[in-house]
Wavefront OBJ file of the C-alpha trace (Angstrom):
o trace
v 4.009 -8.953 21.001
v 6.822 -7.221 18.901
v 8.536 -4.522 19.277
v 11.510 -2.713 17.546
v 14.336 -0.947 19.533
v 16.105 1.197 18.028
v 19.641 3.567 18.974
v 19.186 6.622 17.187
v 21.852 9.406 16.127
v 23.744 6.857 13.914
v 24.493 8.523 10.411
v 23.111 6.278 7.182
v 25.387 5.471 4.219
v 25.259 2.623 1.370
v 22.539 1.258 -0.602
v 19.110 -0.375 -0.021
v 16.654 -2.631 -2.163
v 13.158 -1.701 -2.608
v 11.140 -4.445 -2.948
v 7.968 -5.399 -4.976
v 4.619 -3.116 -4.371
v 3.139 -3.970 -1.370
v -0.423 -2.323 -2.638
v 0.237 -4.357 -5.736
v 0.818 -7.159 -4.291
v -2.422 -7.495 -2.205
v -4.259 -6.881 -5.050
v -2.474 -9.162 -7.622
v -3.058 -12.658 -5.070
v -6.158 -11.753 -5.494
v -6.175 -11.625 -9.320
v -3.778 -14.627 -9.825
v -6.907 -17.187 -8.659
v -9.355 -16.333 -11.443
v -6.655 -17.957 -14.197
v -7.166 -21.909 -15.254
v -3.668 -22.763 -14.474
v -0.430 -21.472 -12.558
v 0.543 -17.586 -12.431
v 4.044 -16.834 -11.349
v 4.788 -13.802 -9.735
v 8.122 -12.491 -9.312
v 9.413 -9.780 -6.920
v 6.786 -9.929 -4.033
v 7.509 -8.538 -0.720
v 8.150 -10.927 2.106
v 6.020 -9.395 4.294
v 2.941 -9.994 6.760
v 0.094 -9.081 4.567
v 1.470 -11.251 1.692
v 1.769 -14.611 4.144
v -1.943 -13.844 5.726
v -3.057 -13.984 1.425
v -1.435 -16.619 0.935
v -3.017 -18.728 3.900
v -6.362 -17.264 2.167
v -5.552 -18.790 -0.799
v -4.247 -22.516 0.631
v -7.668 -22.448 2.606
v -9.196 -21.840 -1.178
v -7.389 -25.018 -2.289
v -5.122 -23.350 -4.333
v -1.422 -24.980 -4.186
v 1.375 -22.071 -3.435
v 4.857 -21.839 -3.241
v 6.857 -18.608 -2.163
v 10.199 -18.527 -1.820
v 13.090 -15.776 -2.652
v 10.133 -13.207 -3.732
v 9.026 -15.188 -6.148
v 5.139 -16.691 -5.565
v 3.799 -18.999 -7.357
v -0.156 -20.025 -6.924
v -2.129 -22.945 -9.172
v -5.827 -22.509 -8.904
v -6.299 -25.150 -10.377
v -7.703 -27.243 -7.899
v -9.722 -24.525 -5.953
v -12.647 -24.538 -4.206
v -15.097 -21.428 -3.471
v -15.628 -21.925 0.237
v -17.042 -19.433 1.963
v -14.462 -17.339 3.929
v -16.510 -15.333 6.167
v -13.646 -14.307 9.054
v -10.941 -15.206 10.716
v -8.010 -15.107 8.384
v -10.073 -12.393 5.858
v -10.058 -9.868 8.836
v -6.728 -9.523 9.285
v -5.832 -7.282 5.999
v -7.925 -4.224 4.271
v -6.875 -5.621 1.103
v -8.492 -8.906 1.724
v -11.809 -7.433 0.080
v -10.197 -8.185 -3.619
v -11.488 -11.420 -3.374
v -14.938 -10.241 -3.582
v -13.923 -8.872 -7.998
v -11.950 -12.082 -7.998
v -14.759 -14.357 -6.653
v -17.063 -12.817 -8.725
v -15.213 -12.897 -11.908
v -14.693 -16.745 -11.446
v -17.460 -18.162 -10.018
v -19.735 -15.662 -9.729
v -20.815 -15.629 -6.305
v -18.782 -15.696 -3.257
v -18.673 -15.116 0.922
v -16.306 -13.052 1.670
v -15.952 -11.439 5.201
v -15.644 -7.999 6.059
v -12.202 -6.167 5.312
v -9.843 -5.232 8.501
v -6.520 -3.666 7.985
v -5.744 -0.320 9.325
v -8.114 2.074 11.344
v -7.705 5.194 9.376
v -11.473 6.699 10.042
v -14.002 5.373 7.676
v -13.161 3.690 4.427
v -16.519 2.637 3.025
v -17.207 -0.472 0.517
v -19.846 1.504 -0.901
v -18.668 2.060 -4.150
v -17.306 -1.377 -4.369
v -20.874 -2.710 -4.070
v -22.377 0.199 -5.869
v -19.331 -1.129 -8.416
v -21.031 -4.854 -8.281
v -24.467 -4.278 -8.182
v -23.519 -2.502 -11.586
v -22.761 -5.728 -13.145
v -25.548 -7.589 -12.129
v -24.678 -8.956 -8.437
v -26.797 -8.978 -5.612
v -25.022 -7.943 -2.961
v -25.906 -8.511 0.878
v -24.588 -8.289 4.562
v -25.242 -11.238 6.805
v -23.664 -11.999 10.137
v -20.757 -9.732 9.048
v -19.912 -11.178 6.326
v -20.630 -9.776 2.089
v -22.540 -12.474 0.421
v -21.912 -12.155 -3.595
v -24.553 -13.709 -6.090
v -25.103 -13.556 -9.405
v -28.337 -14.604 -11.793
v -27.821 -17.602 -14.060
v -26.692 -15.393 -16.586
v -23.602 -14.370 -14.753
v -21.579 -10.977 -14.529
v -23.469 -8.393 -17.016
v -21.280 -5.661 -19.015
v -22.718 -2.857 -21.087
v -22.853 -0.766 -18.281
v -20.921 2.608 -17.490
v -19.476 2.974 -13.595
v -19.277 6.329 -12.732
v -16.954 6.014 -8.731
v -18.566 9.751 -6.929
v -15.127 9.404 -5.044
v -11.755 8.212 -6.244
v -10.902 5.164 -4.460
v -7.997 2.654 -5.455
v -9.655 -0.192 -4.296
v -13.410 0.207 -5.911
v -11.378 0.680 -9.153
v -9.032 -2.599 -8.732
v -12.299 -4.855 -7.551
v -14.619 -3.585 -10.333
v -11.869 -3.981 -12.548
v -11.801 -7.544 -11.157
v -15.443 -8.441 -11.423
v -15.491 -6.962 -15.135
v -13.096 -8.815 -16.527
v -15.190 -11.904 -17.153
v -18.586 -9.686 -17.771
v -20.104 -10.184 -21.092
v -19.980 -6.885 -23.122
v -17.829 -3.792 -21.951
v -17.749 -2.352 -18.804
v -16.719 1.501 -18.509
v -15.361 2.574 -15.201
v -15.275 6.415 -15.060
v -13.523 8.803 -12.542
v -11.584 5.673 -12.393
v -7.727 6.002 -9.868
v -5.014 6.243 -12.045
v -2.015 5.007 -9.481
v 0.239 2.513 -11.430
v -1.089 -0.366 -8.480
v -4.009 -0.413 -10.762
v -2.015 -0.380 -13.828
v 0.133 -3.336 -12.816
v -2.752 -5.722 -11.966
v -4.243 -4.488 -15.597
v -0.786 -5.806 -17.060
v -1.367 -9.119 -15.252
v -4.893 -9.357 -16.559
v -4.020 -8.411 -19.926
v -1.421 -10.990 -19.853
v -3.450 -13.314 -18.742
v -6.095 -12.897 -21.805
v -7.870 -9.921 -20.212
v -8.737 -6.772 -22.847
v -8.297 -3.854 -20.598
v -7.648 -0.466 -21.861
v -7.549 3.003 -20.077
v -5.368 1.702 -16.839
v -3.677 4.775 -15.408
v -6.260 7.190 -16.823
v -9.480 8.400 -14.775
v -11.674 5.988 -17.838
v -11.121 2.412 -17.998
v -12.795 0.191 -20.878
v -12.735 -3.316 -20.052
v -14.432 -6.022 -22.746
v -15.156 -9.396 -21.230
v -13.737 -12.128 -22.056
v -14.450 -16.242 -21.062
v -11.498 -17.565 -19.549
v -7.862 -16.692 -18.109
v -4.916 -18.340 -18.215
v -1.465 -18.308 -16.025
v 1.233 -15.935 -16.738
v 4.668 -15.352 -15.226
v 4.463 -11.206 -14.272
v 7.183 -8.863 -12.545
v 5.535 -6.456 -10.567
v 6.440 -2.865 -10.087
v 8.733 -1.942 -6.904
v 6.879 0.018 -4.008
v 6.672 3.245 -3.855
v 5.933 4.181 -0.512
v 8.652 2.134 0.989
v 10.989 4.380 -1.570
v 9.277 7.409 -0.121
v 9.859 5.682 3.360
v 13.488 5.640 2.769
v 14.726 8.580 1.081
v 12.975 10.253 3.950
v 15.577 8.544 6.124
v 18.274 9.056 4.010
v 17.304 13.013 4.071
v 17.298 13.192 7.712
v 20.364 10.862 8.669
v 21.893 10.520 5.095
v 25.931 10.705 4.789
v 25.102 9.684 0.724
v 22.127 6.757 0.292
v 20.899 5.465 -2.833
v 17.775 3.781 -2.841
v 17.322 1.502 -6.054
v 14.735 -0.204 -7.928
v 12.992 3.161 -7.916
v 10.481 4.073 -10.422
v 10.886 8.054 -11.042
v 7.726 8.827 -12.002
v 5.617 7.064 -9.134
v 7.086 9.469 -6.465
v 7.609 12.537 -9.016
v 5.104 14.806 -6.537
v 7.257 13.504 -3.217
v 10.808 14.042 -4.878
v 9.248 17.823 -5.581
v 8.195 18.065 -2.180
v 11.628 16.790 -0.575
v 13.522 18.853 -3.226
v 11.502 22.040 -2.193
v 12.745 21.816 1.955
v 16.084 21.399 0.393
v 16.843 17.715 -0.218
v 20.039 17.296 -2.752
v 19.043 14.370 -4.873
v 20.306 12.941 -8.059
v 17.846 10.958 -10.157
v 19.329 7.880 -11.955
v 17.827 5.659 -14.170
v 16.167 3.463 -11.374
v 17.624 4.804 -8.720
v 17.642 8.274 -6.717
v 20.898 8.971 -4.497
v 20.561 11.273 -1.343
v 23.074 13.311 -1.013
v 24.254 14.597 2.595
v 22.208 17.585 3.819
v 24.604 20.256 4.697
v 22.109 23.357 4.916
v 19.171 23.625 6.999
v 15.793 22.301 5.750
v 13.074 24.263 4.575
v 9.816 23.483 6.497
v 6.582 22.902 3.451
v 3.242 22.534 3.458
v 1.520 18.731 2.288
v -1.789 17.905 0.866
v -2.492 14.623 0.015
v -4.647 14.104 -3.149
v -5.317 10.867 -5.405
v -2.207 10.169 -7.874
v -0.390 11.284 -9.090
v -0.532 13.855 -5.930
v 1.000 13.049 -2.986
v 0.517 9.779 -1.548
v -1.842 9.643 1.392
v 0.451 7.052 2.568
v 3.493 9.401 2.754
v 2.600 11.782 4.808
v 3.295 9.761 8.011
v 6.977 8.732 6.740
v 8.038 12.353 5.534
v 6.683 13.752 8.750
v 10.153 13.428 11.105
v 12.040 15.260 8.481
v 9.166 17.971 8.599
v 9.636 18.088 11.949
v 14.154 18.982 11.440
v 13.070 21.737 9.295
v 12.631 25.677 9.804
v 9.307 27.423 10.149
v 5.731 26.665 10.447
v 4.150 23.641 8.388
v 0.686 21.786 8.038
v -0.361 18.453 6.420
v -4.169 17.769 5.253
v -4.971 14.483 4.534
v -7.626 14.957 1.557
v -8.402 11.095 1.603
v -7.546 10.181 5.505
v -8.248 12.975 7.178
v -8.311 10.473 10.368
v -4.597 9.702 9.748
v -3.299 11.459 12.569
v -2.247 8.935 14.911
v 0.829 9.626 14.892
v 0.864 13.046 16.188
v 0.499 11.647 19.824
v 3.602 9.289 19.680
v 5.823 12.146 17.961
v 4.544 14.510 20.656
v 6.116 12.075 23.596
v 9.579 12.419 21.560
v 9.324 16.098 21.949
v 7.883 17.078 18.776
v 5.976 20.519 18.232
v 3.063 19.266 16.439
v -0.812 19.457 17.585
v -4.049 18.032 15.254
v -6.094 20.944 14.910
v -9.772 20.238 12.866
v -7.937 16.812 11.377
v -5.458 19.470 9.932
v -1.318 18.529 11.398
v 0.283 21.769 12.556
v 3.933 21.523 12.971
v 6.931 24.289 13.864
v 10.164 23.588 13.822
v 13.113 22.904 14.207
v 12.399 20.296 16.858
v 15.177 18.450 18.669
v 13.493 14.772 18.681
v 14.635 12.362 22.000
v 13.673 8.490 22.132
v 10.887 7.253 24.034
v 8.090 4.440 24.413
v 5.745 4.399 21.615
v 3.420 2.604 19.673
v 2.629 2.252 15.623
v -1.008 2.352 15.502
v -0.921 1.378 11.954
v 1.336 0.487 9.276
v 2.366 3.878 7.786
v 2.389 5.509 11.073
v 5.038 2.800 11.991
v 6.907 3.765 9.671
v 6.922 7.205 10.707
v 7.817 6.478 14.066
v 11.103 4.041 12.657
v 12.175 7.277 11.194
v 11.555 9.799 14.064
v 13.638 6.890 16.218
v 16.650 6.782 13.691
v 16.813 11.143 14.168
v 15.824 10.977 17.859
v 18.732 10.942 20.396
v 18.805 7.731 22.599
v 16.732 4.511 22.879
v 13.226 5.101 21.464
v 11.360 1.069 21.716
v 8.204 0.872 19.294
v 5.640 -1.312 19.968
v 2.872 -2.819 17.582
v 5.712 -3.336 15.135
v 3.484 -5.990 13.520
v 1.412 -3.664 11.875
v 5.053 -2.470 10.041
v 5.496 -5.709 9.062
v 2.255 -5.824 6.964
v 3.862 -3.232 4.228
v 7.604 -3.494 5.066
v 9.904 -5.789 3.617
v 12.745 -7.116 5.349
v 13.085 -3.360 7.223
v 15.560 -4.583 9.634
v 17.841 -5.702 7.119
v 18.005 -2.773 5.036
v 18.282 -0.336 8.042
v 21.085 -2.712 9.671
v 22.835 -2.297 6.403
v 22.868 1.080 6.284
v 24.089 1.538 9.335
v 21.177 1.938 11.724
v 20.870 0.397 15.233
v 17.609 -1.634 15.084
v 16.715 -4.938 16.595
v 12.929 -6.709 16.110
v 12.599 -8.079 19.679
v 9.170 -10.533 20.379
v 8.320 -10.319 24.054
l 1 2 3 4 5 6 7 8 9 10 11 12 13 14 15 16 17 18 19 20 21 22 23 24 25 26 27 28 29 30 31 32 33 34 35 36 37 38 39 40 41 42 43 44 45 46 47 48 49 50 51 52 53 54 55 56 57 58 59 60 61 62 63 64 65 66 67 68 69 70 71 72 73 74 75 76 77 78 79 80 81 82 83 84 85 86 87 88 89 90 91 92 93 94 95 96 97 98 99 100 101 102 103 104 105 106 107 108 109 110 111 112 113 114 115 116 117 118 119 120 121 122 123 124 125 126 127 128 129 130 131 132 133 134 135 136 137 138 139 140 141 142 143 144 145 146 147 148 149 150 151 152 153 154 155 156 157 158 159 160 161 162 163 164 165 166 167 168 169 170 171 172 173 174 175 176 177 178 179 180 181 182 183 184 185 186 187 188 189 190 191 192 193 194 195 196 197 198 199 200 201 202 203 204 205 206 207 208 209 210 211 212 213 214 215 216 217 218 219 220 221 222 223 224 225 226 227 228 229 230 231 232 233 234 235 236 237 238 239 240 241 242 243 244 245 246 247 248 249 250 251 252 253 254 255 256 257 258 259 260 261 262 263 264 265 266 267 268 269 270 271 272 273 274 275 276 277 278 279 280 281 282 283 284 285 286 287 288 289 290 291 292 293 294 295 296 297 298 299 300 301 302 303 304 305 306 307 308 309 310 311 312 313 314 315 316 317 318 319 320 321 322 323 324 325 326 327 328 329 330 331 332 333 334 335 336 337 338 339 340 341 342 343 344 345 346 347 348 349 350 351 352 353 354 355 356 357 358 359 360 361 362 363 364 365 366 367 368 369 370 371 372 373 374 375 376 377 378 379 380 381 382 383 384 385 386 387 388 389 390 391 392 393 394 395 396 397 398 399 400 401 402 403 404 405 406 407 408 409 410 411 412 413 414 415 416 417 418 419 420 421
């Protein structure tokens, strides 16, 4: 068991690294194993969700090397063995492999997803998604069997997803790839995750066109081949950070930021009264010096806000003036963290999966525990505002999504120590 203990009160100056996608990155491993030879990816996160993927993929047969952010994974001697739990349940994300299996071989056992409990997250449309092309899909002894007719993955076919969902766009986009004849995915996501693992496939001899719009055409193609491919820097832990730098700032600039990937957060901080300068991939947080402006959230598909901000942002929603609420459009479950804040001393109460918060709230450190990954993160910034020792348990699940957190904080001049008990 891990835990993180952290002094809070200390004021944050400097600089800190983002790191590569983490939502890319579970969905690129993934992608990499349906080339014929080595793909090289550069910039992934050293974190926990990465090294369970890449135990998936040495169980495959695939030869991987990871070192510095840079992974590198040769399929080339890869078997299709049936992977129907154990190492599979330990990530959401793990459910790529189902496109990627598909698109290969065209069958695969691939056990159900775990990750996060944020309410239900269905693999409806996935299947729906598969069964589109041709698959037979089936449940057995918890695990999806995939199977295909001798005539493989068939194309010529128009997806329409009822609901947007990131990951029924990334694993149709997957299993399509290698269809014969086009494949149209409407109502499609548009976040630029699904955009970066259309640049690897494209790279790797895909023909994908659409990525980042709500239609995606994709025309099938035979074979892949490896690629080197930089992937895009994380978003979230950006949003993650600036949120810190709001609440503690005395001047932090967070780099490797992509502007336009956090343009509806940056409005949201900007609106409670964040000073920020935007730089070309960069954003520097200026010291607050007035009181904040308490705002309402919704969370909406991108480019809305993130679902998977409004945990992080909610400690400096909790320094600010007035009466707030958050609804979660596409978790409305994700309210776990409500509970822990409230044993800090936060005024906030889940009322009809809608967060109702009045402030300002004077935040003192405690015993608590990160449900989940984002929540985690919510409680490492309600620990670096709250006075005294606040120790967080379950701070595995923040080391899923978060690279090298204790680092960065340490550097910027937070008290933080990972302690394993």
């Amino acid at each position: 068991m891990k835990k993180f203990v952290i002094k809070g009160g200390h004021r944050l100056s400097g600089e800190v690294e983002v790191s590569g996608a983490k939502n890319s990155a579970v969905a690129l491993i993934p992608a990499a194993i349906m080339a014929d030879s080595e793909v090289v990816l550069e910039g992934v996160p050293d974190i926990q969700d990465v090294r369970a993927l890449i135990e998936i993929l040495r169980d495959f047969g695939c030869d991987v090397f990871f070192q510095e952010n840079v992974l590198k994974i040769d399929p080339t001697h890869m078997q299709n063995i049936p992977m129907p739990d154990g190492k599979i349940q330990s990530l959401r994300a793990s459910y790529y492999f189902m496109g990627a299996l598909l698109s290969k071989y065209g069958e695969g056992v691939v056990g159900l997803p775990g990750g996060c409990s944020l309410g239900p997250r269905p693999m409806d449309l996935h299947i729906k998604g598969f069964e589109a092309l041709g698959a037979t899909v089936k449940n057995e002894e918890g695990a999806i069997h995939l199977t295909t007719s001798d005539n493989g993955l068939q194309g010529d076919t128009t997806i329409y997803l009822d609901v947007v969902s990131v990951g029924a766009t990334i694993n149709i986009l997957l299993a399509a790839t290698q269809a014969k004849g086009e494949t149209v995915i409407e109502n499609a996501a548009r976040e630029p995750e699904i955009i970066d693992v259309a640049v690897l496939l494209n790279k790797m001899g895909a023909k994908i066109k659409g990525a980042g719009t709500s239609t995606i055409r994709v025309e099938g193609v035979d074979e892949l081949h490896g690629v080197s491919h930089q992937m895009i820097p994380d978003r979230i832990e950006a949003g993650t950070y600036l949120t810190a730098a709001a609440a503690m700032g005395d001047g932090v600039r967070i780099n490797n930021v992509i502007y336009e990937h956090i343009e509806s957060f940056v409005a949201k901080l900007r609106e409670m009264g964040v000073d920020m300068t935007i730089e070309q991939d960069a954003i520097y947080v200026h010291p607050t010096t007035k009181p904040l402006k308490m705002v309402d959230i919704k969370t909406m598909p991108y480019p809305g806000f993130a679902t998977d901000l409004q945990q992080p942002i909610t400690p400096l929603l909790l320094l600010a003036e007035g009466k707030g609420m958050i609804e979660d459009t596409i978790y409305p479950k994700r309210v776990n963290h409500i509970p822990e804040l409230q044993l800090m001393g936060a005024n906030a109460q889940v009322k009809n999966d809608h967060i109702m918060m009045e402030g300002p709230n004077h935040l003192i450190g405690a015993t608590v525990r990160a449900s989940d990954l984002r929540a985690g993160a919510c409680l490492i910034n309600a620990a670096l505002i709250a006075d005294g020792v606040t120790e967080l348990y379950g701070a595995e699940n923040i080391l899923r999504g978060y690279d090298h957190v204790t680092d960065k904080l340490h550097a910027l001049g937070a008290e933080i120590e990972l302690i394993e008990e």
